[in-house]
PDB file with SEQRES, HELIX, SHEET and CRYST1 records, atoms N, CA, C and O in Angstrom:
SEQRES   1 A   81  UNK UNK UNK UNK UNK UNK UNK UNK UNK UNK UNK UNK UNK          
SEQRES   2 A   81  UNK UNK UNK UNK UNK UNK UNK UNK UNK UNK UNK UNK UNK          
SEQRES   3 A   81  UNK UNK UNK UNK UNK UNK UNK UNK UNK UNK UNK UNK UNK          
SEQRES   4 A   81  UNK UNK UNK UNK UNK UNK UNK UNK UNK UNK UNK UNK UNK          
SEQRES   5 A   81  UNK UNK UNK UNK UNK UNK UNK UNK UNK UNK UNK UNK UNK          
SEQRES   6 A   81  UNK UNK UNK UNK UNK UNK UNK UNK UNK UNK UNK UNK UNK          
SEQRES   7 A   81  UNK UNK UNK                                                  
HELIX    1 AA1 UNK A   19  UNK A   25  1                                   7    
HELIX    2 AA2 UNK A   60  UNK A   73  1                                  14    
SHEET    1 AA1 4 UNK A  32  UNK A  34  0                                        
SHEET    2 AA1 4 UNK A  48  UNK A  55 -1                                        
SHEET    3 AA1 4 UNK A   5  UNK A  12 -1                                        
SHEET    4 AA1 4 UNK A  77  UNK A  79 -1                                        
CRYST1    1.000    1.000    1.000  90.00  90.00  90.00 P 1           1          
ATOM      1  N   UNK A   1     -11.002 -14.985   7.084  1.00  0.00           N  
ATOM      2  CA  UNK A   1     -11.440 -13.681   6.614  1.00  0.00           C  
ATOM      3  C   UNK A   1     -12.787 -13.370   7.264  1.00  0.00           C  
ATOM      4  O   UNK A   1     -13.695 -14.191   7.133  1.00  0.00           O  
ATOM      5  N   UNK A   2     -12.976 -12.288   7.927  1.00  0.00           N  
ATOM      6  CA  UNK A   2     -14.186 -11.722   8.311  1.00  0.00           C  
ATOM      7  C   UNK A   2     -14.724 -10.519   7.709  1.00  0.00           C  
ATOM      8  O   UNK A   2     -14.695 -10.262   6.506  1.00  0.00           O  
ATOM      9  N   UNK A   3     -15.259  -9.734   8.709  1.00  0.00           N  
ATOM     10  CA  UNK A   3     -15.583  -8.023   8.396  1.00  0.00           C  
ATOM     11  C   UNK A   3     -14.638  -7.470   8.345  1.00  0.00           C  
ATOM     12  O   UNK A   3     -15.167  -6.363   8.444  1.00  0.00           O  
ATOM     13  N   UNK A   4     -13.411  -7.205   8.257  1.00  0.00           N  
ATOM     14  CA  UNK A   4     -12.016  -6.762   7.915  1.00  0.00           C  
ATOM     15  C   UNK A   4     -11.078  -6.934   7.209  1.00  0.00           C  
ATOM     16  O   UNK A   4     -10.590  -8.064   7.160  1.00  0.00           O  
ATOM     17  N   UNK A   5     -10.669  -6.147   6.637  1.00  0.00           N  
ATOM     18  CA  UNK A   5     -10.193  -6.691   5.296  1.00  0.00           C  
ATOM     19  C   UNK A   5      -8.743  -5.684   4.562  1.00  0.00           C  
ATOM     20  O   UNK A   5      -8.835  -4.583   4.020  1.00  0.00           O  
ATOM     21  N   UNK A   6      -7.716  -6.357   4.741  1.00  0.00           N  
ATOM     22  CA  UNK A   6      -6.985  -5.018   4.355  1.00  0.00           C  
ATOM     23  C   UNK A   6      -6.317  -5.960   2.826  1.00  0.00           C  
ATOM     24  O   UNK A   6      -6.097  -7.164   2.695  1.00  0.00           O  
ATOM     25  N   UNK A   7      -6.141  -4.792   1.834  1.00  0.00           N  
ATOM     26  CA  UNK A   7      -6.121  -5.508   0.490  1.00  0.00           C  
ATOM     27  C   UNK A   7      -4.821  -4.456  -0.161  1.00  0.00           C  
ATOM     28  O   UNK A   7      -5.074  -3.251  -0.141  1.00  0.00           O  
ATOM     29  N   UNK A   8      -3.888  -4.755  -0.549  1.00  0.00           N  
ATOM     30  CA  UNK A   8      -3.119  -4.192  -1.590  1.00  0.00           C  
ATOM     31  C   UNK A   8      -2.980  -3.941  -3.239  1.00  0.00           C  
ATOM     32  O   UNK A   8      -2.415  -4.757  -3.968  1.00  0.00           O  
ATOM     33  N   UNK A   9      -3.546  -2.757  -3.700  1.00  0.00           N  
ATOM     34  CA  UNK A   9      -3.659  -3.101  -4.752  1.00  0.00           C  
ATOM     35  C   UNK A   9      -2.374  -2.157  -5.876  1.00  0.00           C  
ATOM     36  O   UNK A   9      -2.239  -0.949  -5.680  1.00  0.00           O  
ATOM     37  N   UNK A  10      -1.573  -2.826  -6.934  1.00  0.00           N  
ATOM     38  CA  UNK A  10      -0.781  -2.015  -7.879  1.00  0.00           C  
ATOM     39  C   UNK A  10      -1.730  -1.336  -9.118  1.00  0.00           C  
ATOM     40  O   UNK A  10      -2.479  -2.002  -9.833  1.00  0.00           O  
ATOM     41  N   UNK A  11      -1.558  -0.039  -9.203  1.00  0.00           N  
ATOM     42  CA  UNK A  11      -2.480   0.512  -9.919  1.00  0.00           C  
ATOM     43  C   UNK A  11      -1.550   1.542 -11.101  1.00  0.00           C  
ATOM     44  O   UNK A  11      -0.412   1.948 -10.868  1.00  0.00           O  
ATOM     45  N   UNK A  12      -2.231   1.797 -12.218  1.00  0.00           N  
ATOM     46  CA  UNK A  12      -1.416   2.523 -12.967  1.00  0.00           C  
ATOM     47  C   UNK A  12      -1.556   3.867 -12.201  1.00  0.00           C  
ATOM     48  O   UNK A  12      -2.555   3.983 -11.492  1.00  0.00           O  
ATOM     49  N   UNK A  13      -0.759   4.796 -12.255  1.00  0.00           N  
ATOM     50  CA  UNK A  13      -0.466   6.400 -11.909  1.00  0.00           C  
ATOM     51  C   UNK A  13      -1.743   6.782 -12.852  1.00  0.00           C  
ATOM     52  O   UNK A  13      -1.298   7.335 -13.858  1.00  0.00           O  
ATOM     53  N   UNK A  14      -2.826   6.713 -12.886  1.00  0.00           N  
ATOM     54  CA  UNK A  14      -3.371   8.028 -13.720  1.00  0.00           C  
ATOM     55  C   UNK A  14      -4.943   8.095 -13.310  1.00  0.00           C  
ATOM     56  O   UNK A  14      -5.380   7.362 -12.422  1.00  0.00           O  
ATOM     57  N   UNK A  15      -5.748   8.997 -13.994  1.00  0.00           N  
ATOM     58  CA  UNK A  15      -6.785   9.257 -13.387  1.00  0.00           C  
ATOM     59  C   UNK A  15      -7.598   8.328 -13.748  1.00  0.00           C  
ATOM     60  O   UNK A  15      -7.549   7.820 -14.868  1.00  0.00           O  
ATOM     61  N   UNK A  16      -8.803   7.852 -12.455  1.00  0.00           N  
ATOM     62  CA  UNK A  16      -9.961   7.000 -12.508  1.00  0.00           C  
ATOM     63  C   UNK A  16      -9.410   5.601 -12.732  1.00  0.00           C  
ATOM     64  O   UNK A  16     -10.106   4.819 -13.380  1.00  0.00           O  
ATOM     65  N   UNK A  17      -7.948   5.112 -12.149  1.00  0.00           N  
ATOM     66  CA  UNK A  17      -7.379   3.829 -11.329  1.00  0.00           C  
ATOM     67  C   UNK A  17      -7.772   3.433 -10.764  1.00  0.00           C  
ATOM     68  O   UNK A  17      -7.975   2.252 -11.044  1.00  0.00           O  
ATOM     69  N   UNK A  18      -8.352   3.966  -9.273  1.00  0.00           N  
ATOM     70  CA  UNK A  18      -8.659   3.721  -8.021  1.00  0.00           C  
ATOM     71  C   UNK A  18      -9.738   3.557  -8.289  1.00  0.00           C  
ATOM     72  O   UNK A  18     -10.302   2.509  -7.976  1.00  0.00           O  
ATOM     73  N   UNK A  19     -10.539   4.831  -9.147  1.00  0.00           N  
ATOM     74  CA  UNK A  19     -12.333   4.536  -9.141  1.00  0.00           C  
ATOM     75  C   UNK A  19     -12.939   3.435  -9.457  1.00  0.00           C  
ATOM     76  O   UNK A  19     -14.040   3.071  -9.046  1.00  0.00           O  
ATOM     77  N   UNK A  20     -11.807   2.548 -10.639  1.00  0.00           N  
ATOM     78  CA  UNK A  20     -12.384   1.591 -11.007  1.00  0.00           C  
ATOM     79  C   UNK A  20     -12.496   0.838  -9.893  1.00  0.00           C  
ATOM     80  O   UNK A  20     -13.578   0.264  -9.772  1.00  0.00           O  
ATOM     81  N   UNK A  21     -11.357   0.605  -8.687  1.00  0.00           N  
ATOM     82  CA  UNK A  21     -11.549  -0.135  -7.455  1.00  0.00           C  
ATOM     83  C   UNK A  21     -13.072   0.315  -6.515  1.00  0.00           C  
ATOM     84  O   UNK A  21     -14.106  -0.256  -6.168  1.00  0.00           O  
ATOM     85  N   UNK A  22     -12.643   1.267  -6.421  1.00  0.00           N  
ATOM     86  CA  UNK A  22     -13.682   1.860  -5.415  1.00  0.00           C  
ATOM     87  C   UNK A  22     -15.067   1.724  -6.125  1.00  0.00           C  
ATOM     88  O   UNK A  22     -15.952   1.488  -5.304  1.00  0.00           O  
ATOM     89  N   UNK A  23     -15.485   1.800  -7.342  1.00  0.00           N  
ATOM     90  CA  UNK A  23     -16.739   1.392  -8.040  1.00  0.00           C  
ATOM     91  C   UNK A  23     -17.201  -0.112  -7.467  1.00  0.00           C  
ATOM     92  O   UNK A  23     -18.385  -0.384  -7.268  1.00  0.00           O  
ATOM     93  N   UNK A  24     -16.121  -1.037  -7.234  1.00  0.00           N  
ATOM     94  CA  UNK A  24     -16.224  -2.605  -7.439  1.00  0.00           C  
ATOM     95  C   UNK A  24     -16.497  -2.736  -5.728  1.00  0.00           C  
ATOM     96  O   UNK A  24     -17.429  -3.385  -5.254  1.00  0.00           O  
ATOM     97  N   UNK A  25     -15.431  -1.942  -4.877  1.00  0.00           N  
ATOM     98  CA  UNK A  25     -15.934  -2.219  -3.733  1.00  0.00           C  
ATOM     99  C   UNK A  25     -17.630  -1.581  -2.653  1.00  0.00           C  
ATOM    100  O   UNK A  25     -18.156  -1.974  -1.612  1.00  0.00           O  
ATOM    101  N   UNK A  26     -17.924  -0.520  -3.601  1.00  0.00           N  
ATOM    102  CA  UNK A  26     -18.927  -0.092  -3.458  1.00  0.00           C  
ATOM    103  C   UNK A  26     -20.023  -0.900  -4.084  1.00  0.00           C  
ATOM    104  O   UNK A  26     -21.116  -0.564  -3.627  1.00  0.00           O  
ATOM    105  N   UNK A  27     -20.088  -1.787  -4.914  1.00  0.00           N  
ATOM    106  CA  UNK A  27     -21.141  -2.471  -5.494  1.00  0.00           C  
ATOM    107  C   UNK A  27     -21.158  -3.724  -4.660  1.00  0.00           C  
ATOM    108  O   UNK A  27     -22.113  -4.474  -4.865  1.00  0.00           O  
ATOM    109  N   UNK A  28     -20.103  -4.155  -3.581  1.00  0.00           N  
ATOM    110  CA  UNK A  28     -20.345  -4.705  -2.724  1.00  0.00           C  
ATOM    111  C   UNK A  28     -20.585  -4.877  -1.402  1.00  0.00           C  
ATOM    112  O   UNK A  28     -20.535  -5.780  -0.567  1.00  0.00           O  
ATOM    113  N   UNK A  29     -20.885  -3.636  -1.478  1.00  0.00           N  
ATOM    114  CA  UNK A  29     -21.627  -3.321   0.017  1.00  0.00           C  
ATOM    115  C   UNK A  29     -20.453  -3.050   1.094  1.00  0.00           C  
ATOM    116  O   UNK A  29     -20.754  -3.054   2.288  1.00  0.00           O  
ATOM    117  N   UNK A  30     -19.554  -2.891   0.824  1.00  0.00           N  
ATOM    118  CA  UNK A  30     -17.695  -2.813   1.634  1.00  0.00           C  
ATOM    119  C   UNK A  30     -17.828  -1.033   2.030  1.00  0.00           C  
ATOM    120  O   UNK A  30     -18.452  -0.135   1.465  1.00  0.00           O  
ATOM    121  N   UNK A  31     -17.138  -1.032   2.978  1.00  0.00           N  
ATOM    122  CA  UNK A  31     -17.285   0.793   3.495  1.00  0.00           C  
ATOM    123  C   UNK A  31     -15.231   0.350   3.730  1.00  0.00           C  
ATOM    124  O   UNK A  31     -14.588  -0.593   4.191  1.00  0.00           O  
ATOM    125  N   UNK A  32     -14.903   1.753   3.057  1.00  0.00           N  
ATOM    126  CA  UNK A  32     -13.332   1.968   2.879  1.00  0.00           C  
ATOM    127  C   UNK A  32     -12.944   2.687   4.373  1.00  0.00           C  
ATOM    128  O   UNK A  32     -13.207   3.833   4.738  1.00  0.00           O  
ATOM    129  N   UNK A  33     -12.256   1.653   5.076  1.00  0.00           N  
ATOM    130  CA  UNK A  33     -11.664   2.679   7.083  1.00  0.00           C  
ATOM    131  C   UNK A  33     -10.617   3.671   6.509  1.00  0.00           C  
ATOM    132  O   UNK A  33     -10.612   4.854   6.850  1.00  0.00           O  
ATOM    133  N   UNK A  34      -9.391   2.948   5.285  1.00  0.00           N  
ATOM    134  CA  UNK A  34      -8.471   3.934   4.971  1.00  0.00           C  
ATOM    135  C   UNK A  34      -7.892   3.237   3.990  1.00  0.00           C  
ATOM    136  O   UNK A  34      -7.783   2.051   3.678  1.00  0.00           O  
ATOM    137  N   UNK A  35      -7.482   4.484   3.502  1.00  0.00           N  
ATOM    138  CA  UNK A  35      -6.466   4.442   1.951  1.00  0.00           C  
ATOM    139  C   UNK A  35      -5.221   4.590   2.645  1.00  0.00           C  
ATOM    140  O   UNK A  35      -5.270   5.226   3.698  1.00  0.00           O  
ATOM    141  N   UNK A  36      -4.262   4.194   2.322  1.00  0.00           N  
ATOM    142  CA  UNK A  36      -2.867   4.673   2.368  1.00  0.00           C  
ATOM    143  C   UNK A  36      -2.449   4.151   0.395  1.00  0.00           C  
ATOM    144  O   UNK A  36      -2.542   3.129  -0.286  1.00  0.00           O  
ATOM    145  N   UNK A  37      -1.906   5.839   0.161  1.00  0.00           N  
ATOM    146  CA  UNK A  37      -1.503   5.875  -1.461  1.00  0.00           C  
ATOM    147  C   UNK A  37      -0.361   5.855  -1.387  1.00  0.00           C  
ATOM    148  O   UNK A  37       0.039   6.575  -0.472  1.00  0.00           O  
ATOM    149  N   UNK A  38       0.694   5.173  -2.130  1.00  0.00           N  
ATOM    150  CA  UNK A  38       2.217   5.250  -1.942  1.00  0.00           C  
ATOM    151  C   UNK A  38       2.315   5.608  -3.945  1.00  0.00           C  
ATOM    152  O   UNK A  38       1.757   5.027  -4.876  1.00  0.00           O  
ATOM    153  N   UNK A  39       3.105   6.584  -3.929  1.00  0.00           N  
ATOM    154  CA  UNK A  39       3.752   6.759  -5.032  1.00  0.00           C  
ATOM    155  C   UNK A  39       5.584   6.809  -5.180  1.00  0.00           C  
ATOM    156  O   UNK A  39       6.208   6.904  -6.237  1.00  0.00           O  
ATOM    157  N   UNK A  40       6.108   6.721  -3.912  1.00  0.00           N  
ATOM    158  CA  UNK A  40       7.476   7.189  -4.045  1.00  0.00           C  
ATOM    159  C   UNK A  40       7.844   5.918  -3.397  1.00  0.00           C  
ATOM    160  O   UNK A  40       9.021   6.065  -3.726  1.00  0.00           O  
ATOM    161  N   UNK A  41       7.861   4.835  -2.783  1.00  0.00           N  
ATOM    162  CA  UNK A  41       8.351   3.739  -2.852  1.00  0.00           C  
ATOM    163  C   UNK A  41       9.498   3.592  -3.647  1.00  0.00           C  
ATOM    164  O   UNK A  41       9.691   4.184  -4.709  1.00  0.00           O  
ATOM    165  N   UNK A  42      10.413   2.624  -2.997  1.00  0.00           N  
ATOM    166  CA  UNK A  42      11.745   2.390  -4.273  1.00  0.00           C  
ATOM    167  C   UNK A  42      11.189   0.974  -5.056  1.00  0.00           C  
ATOM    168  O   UNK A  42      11.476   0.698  -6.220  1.00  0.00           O  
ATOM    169  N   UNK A  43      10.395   0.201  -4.231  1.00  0.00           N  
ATOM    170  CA  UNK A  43       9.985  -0.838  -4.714  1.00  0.00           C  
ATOM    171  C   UNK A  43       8.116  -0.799  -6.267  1.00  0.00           C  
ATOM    172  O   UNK A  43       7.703  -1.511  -7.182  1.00  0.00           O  
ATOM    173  N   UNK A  44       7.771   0.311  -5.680  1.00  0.00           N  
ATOM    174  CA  UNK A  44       7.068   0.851  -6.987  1.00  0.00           C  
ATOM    175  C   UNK A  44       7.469   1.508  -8.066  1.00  0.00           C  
ATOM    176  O   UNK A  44       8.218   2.469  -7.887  1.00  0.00           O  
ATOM    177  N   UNK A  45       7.088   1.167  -9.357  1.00  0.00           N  
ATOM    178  CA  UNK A  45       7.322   1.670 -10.572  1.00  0.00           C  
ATOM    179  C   UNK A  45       7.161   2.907 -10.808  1.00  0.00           C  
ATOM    180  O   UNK A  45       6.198   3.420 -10.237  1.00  0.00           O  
ATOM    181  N   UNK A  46       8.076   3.863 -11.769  1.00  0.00           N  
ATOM    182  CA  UNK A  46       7.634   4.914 -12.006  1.00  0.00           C  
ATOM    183  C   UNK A  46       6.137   4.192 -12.884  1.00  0.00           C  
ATOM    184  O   UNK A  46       5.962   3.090 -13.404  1.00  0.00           O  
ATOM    185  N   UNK A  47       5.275   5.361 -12.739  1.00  0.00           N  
ATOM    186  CA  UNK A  47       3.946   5.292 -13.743  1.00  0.00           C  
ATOM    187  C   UNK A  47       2.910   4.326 -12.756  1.00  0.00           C  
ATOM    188  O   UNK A  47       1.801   3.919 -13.104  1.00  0.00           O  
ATOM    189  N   UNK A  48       3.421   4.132 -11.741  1.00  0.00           N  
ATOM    190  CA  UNK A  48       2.326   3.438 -10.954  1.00  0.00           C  
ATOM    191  C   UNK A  48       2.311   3.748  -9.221  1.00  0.00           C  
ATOM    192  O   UNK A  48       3.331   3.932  -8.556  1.00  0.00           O  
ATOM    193  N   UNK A  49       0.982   3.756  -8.713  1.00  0.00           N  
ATOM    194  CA  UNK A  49       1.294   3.715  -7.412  1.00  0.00           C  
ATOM    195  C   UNK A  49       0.250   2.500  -6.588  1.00  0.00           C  
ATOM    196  O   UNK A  49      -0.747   1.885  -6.966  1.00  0.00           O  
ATOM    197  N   UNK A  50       0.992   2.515  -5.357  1.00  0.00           N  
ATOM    198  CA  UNK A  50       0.560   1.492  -4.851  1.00  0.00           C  
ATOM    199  C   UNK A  50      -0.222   1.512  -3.254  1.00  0.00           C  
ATOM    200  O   UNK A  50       0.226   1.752  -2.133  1.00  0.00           O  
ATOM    201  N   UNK A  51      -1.641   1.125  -3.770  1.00  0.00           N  
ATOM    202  CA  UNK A  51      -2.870   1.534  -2.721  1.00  0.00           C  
ATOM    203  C   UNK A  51      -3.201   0.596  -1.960  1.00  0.00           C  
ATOM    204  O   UNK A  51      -3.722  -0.444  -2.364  1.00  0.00           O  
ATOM    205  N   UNK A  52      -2.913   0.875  -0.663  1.00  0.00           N  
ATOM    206  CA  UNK A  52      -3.341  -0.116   0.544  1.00  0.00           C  
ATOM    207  C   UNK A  52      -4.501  -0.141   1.122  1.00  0.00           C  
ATOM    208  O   UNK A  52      -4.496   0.782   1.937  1.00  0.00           O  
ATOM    209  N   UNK A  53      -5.811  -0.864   1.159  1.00  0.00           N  
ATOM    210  CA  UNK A  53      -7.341  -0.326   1.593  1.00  0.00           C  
ATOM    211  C   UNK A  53      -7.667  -1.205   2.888  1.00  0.00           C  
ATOM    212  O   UNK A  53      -7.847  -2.423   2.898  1.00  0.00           O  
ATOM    213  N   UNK A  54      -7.693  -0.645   3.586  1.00  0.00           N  
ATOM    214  CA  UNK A  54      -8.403  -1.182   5.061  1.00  0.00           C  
ATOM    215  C   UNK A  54      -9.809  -1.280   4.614  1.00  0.00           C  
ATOM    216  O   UNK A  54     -10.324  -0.215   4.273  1.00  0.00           O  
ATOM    217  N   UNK A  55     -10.526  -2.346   4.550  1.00  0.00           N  
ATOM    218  CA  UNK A  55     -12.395  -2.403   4.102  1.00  0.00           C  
ATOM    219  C   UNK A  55     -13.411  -3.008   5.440  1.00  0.00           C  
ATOM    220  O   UNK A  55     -13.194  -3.674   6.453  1.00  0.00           O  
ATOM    221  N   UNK A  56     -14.013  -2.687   5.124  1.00  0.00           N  
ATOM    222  CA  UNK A  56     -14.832  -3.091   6.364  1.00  0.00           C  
ATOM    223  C   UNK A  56     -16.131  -3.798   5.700  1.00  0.00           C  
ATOM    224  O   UNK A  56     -17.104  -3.044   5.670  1.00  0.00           O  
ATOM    225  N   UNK A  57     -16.353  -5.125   5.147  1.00  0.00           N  
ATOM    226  CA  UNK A  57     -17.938  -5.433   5.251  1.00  0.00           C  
ATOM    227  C   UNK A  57     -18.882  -6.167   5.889  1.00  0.00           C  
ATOM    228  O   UNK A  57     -18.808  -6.558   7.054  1.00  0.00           O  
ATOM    229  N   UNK A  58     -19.715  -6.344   5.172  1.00  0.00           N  
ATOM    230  CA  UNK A  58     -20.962  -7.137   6.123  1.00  0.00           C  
ATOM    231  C   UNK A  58     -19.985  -8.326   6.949  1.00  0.00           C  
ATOM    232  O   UNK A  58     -19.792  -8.287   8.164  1.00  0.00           O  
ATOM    233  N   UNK A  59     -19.587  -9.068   6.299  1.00  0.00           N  
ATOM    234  CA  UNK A  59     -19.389 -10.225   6.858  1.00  0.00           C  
ATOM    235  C   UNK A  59     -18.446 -11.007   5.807  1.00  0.00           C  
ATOM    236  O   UNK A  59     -17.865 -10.550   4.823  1.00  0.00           O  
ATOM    237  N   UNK A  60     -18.474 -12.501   6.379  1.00  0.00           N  
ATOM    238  CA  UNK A  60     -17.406 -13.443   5.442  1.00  0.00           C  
ATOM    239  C   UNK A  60     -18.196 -13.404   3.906  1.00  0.00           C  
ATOM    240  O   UNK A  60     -17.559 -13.026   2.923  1.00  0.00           O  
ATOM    241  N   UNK A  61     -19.421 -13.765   3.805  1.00  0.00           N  
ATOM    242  CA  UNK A  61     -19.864 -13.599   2.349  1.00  0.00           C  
ATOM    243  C   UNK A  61     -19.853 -12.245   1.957  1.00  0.00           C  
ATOM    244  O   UNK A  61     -19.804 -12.178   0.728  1.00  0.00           O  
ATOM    245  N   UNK A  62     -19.869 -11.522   2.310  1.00  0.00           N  
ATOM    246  CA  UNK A  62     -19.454  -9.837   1.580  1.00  0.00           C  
ATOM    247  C   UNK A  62     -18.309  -9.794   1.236  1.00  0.00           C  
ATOM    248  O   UNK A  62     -17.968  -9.382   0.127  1.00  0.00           O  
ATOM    249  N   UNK A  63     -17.366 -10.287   2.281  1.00  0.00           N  
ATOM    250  CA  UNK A  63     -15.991 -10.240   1.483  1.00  0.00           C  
ATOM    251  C   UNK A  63     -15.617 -10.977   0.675  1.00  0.00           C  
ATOM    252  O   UNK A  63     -15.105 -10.404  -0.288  1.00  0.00           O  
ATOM    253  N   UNK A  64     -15.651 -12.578   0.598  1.00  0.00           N  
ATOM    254  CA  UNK A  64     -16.039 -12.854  -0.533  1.00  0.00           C  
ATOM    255  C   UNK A  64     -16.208 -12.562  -2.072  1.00  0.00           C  
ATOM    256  O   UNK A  64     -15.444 -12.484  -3.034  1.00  0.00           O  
ATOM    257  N   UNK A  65     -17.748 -12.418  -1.831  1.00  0.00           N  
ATOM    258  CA  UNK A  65     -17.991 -11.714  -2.886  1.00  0.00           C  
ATOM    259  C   UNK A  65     -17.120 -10.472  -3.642  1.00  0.00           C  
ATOM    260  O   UNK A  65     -17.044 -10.312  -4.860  1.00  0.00           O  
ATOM    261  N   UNK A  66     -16.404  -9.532  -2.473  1.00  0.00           N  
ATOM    262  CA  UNK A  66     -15.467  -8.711  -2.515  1.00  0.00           C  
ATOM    263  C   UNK A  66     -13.982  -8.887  -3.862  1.00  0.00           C  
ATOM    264  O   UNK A  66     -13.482  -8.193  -4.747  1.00  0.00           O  
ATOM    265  N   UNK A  67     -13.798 -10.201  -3.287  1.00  0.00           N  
ATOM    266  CA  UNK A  67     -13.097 -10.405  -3.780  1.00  0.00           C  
ATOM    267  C   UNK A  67     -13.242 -11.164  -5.271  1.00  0.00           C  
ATOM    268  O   UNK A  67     -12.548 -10.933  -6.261  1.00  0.00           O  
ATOM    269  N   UNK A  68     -14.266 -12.072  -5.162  1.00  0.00           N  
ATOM    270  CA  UNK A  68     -14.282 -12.158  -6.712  1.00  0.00           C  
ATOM    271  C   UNK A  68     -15.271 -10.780  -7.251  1.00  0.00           C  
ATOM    272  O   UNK A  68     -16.062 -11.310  -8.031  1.00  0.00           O  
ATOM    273  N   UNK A  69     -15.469  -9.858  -7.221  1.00  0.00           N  
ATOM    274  CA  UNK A  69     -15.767  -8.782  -8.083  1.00  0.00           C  
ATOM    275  C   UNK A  69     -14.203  -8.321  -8.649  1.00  0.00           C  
ATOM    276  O   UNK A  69     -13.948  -8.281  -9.853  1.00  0.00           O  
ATOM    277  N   UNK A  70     -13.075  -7.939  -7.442  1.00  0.00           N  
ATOM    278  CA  UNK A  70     -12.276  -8.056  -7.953  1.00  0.00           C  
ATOM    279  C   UNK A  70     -11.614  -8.677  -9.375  1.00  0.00           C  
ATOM    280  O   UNK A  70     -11.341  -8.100 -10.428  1.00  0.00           O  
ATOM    281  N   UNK A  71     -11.457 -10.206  -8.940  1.00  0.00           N  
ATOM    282  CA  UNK A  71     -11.107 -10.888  -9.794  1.00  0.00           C  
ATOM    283  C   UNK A  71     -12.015 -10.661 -11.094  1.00  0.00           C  
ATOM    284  O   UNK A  71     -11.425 -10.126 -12.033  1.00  0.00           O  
ATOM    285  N   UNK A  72     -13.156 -10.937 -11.260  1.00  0.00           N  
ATOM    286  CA  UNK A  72     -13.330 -10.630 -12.317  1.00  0.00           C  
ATOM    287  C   UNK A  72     -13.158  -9.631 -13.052  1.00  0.00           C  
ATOM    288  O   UNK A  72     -13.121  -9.703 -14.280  1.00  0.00           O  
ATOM    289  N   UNK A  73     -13.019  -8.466 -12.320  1.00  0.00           N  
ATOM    290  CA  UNK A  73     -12.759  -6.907 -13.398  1.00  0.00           C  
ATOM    291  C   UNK A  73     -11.458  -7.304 -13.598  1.00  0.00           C  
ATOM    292  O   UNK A  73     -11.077  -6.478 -14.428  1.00  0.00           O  
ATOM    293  N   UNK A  74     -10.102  -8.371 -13.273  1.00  0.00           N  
ATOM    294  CA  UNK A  74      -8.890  -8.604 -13.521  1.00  0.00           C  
ATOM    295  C   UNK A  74      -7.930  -7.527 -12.615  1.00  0.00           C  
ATOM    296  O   UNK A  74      -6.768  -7.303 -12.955  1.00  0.00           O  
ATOM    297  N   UNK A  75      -8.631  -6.804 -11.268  1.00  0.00           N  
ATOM    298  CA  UNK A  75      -7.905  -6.555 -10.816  1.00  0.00           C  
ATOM    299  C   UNK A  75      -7.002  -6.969  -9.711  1.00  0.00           C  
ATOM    300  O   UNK A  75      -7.302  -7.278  -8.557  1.00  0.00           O  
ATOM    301  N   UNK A  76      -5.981  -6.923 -10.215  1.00  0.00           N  
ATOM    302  CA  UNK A  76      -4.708  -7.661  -8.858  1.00  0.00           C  
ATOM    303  C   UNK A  76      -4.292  -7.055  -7.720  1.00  0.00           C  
ATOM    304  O   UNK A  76      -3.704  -5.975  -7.656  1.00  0.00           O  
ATOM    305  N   UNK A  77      -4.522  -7.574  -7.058  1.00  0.00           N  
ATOM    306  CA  UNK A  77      -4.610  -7.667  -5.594  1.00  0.00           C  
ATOM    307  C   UNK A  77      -4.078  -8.753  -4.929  1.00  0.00           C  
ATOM    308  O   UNK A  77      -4.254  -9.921  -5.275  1.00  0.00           O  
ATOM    309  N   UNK A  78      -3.154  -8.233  -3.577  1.00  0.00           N  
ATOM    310  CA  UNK A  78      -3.177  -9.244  -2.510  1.00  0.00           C  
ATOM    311  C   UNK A  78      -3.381  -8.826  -1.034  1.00  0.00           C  
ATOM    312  O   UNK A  78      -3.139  -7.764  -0.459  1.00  0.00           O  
ATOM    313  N   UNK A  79      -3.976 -10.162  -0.542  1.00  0.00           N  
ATOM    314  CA  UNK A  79      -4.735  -9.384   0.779  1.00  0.00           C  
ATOM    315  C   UNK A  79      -3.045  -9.521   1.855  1.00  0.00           C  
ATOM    316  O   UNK A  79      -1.988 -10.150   1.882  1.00  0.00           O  
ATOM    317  N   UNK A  80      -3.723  -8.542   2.522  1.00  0.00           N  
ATOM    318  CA  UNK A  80      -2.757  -8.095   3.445  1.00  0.00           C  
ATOM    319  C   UNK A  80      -3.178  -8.982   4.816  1.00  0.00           C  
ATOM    320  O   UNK A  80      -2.329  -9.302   5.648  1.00  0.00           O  
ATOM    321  N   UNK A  81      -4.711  -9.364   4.948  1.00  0.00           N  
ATOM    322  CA  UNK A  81      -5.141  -9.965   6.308  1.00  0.00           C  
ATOM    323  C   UNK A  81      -5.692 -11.039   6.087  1.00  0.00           C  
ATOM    324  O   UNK A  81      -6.126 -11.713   7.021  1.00  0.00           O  
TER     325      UNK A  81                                                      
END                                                                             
């Protein structure tokens, strides 16, 4: 794992899902390259969609850290890279 970072996350369908992500990756210093939002998947649930984040940070300890901020707010995720 380096400065690149692509992460999958399952999120409920409703408002301020994502923010909670994007709050966690912003408190770690991570800059977002791209979202890709999937809601119509056959393999996603109705009531949920599923967000793919290309991240970019400092380095191996930024991401890191990245990731247990994650974990601790209990959000699930798996990295894509």
């Amino acid at each position: 794992m380096g400065r690149l970072l692509k992460i999958f996350i399952l999120l409920p369908d409703k408002p301020g899902a994502l923010k909670e992500v994007v709050d966690e990756i912003t408190a770690a210093n991570a800059n977002i390259v791209e979202v890709v939002h999937d809601r119509l998947s056959l393999d996603i649930n109705a009531g949920s969609a599923g967000v793919t984040l290309s991240l970019e940070t400092e380095g191996e300890k930024s991401a890191q850290e990245l990731i247990q901020r994650l974990k601790d707010k209990q959000i699930q995720f798996k990295l894509m890279t």
